[in-house]
N, C-alpha and C positions, 0 to 999 in steps of 0.2 A: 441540484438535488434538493426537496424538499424535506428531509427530513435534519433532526438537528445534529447542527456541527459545529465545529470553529472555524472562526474567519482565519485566513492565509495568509501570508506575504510570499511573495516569489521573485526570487533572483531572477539579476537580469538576465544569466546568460538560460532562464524560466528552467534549469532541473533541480534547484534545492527550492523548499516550500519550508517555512516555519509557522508556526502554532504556540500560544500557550495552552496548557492544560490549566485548567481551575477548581479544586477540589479540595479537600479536606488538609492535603498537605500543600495546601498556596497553591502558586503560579508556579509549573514548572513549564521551560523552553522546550519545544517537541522538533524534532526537524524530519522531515522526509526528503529524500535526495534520491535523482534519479543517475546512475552511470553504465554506460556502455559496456557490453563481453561480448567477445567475439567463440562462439563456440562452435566446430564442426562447420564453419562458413557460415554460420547465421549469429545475425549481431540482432542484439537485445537488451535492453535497458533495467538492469537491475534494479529494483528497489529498497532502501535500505531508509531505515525507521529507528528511532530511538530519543533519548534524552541529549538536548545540547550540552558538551560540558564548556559551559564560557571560556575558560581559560582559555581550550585550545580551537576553541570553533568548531571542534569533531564531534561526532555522535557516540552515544555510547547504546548503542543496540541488546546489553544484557540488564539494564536497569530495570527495574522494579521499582515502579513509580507510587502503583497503589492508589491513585487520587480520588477512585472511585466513579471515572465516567471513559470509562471501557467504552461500551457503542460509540460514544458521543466523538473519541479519540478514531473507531475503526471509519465510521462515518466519515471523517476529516480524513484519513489516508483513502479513503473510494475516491474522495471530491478533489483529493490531487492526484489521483489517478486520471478520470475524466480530464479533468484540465491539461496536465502532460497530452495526454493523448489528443487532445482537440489542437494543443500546435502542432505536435507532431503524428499527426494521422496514421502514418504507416510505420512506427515504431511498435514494436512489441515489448511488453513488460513481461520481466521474470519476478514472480514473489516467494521467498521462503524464510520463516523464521530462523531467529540465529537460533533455536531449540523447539524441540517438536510441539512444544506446548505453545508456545508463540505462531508457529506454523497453523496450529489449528483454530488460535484466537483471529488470524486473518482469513482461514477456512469460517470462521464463525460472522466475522465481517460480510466478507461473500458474502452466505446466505441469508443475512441479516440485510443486504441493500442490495439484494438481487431485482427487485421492481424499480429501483431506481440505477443498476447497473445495466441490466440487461439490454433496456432499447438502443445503448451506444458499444456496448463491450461484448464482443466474443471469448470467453473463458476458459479456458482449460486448466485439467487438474493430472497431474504424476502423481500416476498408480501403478504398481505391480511392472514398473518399468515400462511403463510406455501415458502418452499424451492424451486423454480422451476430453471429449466435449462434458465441461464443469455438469455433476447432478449434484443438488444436492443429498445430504446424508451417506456422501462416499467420503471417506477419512484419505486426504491427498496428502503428498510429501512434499510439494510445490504449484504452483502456480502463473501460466501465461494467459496474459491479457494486447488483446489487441482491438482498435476502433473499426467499429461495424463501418463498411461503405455505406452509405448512406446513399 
């Protein structure tokens, strides 16, 4: 992706990805982490996003960081999206915030690095109870990504 972000590390078994953020309130730890649900027979890789709390190595998905580089944070979860997907080709991502307003700041992502998602990712957005092909300026309740065949 050429637009700006932060640099990554990624485990080795490649589905947790950490970040710092760097803004007004310091360094904080970011983690993105991809894991498996099995729903209705079809398995897909959740994505779950938030603040490391050191202590326990877990994420805390309701924090409010505030640092002040929103894009620059959604940019870095698009760029371990790509990358999850580029090992594993035929996995499908599920995205939803843990509250609707978090749901719509990665609905805001999307749109914001849709020229740099689009040529590798197929999108989809939950609306009105059913799956349609991602437009933008439709307000979704979730989110499935999967890598274009090439």
């Amino acid at each position: 992706m050429n637009i700006e972000r932060y640099e990554f590390a990624v485990s080795e078994s490649l589905i947790d990805f950490e970040f710092e953020s760097n803004g007004p309130k310091g360094k904080i730890k970011k983690i993105v982490s991809f894991s498996p649900y099995n729903s209705e027979g079809i398995t897909y890789f959740n994505l779950a996003f938030g603040d490391l709390i050191e202590e326990t190595g877990k994420l805390n998905d309701v924090a409010v960081s505030d640092n002040k580089d929103t894009m620059k944070i959604l940019a870095t979860i698009a760029a371990t999206v790509l990358e999850f997907t580029q090992q594993f080709p035929d996995i499908i991502v599920y995205v939803k915030g843990s509250t609707p307003s978090r749901t719509r700041l990665y609905q805001m992502g999307i749109s914001g690095n849709w020229i740099e998602i689009e040529p590798f990712m197929q999108v989809f957005g939950f609306v009105d109870g059913k799956w349609e092909i991602f437009k933008k300026n439709v307000n979704y309740d979730a989110f499935l990504a999967q890598r274009k065949k090439l």
